[in-house]
N, C-alpha and C positions, 0 to 999 in steps of 0.2 A: 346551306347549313348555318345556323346562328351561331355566332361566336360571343362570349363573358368573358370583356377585360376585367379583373378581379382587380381594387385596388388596396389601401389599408385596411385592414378586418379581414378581405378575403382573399389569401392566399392560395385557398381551395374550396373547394363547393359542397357542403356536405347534403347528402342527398343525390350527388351522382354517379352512377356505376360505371366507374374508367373500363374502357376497353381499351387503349394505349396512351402511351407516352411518345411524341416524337422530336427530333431535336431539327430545324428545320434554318437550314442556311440561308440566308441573303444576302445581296449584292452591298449592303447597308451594315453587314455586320451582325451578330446575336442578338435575337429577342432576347426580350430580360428572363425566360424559362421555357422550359420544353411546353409544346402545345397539348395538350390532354384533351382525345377525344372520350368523351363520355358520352351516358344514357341517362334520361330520366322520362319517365314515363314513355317509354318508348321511342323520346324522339333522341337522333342523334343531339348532339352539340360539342362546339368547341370552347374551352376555358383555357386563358393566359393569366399567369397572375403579375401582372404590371412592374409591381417591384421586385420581383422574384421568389422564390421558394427557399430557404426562409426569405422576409421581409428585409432586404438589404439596400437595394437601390434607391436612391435619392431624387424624387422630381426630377429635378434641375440634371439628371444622369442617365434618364431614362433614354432605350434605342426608342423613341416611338416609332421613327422610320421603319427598325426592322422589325417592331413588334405585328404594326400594320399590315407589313409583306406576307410576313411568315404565316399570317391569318390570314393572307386572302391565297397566300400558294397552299394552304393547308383547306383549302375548301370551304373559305367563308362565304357566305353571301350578305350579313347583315348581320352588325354589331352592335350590340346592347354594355354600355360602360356604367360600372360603380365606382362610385367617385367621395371620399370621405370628405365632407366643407363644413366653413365655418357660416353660421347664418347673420344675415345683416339685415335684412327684410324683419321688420318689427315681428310676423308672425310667424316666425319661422322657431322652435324649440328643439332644442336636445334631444335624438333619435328620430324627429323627424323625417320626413322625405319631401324632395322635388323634382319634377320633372321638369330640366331648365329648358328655355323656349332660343333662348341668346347666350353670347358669348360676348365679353369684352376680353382682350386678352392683352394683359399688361407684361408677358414672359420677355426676354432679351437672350439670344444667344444660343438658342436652340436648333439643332438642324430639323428647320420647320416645312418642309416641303419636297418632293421628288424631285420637281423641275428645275434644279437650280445649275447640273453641268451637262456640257457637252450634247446639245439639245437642237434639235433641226428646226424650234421656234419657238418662241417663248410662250406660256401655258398660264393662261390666266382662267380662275374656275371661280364661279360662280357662286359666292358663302354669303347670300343675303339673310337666309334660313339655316344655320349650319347642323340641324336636328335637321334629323327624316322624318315628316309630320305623322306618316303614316304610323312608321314605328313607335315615334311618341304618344301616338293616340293609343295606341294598341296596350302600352303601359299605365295610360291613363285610365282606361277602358277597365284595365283589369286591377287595379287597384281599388277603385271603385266597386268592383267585383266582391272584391276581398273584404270592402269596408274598412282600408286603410284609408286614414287622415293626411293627403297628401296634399303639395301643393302643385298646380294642374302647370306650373309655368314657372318660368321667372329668369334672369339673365346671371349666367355664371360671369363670375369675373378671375381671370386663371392669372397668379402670380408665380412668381418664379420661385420661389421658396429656397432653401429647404427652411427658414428661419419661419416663424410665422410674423405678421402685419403689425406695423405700428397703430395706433389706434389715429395717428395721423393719418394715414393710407386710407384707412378704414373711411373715414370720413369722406374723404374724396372720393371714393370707389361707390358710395352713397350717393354723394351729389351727382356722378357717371351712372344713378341708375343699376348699378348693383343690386342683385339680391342675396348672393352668396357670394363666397370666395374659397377656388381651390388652385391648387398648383401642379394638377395634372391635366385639366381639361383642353390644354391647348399645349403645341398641335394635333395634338390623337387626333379633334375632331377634323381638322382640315385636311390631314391625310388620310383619313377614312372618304371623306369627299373627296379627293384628285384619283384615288382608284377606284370610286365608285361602287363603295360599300356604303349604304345608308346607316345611320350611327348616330342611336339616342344616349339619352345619360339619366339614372338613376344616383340623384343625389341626395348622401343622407347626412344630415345635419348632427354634429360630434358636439359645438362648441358654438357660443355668440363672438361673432368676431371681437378683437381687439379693442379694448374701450366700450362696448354696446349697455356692459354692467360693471358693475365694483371691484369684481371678482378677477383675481388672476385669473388665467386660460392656464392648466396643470395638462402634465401627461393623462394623468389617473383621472380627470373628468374625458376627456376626449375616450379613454378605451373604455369607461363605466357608458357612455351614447354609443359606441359603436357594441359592445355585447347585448347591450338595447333592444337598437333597431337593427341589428343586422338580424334577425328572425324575419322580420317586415320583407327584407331585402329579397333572403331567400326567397320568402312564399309569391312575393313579385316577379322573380323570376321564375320561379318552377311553374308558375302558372302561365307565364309569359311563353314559354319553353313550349309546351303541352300541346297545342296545338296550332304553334307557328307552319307555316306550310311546308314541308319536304322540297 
């Protein structure tokens, strides 16, 4: 079954018909909200909203650990994550979307990995690629479907937040080949890879990063992009949804 990490803007999915609410223990401690099975067009799926129901958890506070468990004991088989960034790639705009292909992940301090106690041998895994190509195609696929103006790729760079980037960072994280920057993409995606749930990212561009323009970065531009594009989002996912395989 596909599971939707839901991040800022979406706390819930509108357009899908909940058949429950479950509240789903782990050895890691509380996902950050009950897992909601729902319908849309027939197919099951599962939706987590990342920061919780309302919006209160911090990046930098997130269980990702248990969020991942909880989703994969709750019947996941392959994750599709929304992820609100700021754009640093010259063509990247306000509501926006990309499909990122990389990760650079500058976070510190995070409990970033399963493998870390009491372990009969140390687990190294494999993150050359850390998008499941297939999946990301599949969004790419349907985007193009849709005749959203997307970008087909690009390399997230995941900060620790909760503050946003000096336009100093910014620059460096430019020179590293950056094209966006958010503060949740890591390690969701690396613990979706050590349980072996394939796990793309649907990222929609709020804000030009720190320094890109003249302009202060405000609350009220970043939620005037996100009320935006987050229509985009949905119909990317509801279509993405529709006939993923059973």
């Amino acid at each position: 079954m596909l599971a939707i990490i839901g991040g800022t803007g979406l706390t819930e999915m509108d357009g899908l018909d909940v058949i429950s609410h479950q509240k789903v223990d782990t050895q890691w401690g509380d996902p950050s909200a009950e897992i909601i099975t729902g319908s849309i067009g027939g197919k099951h799926v599962l939706f987590l909203a990342r920061h919780g129901h309302p919006h209160r958890i911090p990046p930098h506070k997130v269980n990702y650990r248990a969020n991942i468990q909880a989703l994969k004991n709750a019947g996941a088989t392959a994750i599709i994550a929304v992820n609100a960034v700021g754009g640093i790639h010259p063509d990247c705009e306000p509501a926006g979307l990309m499909i990122p292909d990389q990760i650079v992940d500058y976070t510190w301090g995070r409990e970033h990995t399963f493998f870390a106690d009491d372990l009969d041998h140390v687990v190294h895994i494999d993150f050359s690629w850390p998008y499941d190509e297939p999946l990301r195609q599949r969004l790419v696929n349907k985007a193009k479907a849709l005749q959203l103006d997307i970008m087909a790729r690009g390399v997230y760079g995941a900060t620790q937040g909760p503050r946003l980037e000096t336009a100093g960072e910014i620059q460096r994280m430019l020179r590293d080949g950056c094209d966006i920057v958010g503060m949740t993409g890591m390690p969701e995606a690396a613990l979706a890879r050590e349980v072996e749930l394939p796990y793309a990212c649907i990222a929609l561009v709020v804000n030009m990063a720190a320094g890109l323009t003249d302009e202060i970065i405000t609350m009220a531009e970043i939620e005037a992009a996100l009320h935006q594009g987050m229509g985009k989002v949905l119909s990317l996912l509801t279509e993405s949804i529709a006939d993923y395989p059973a």
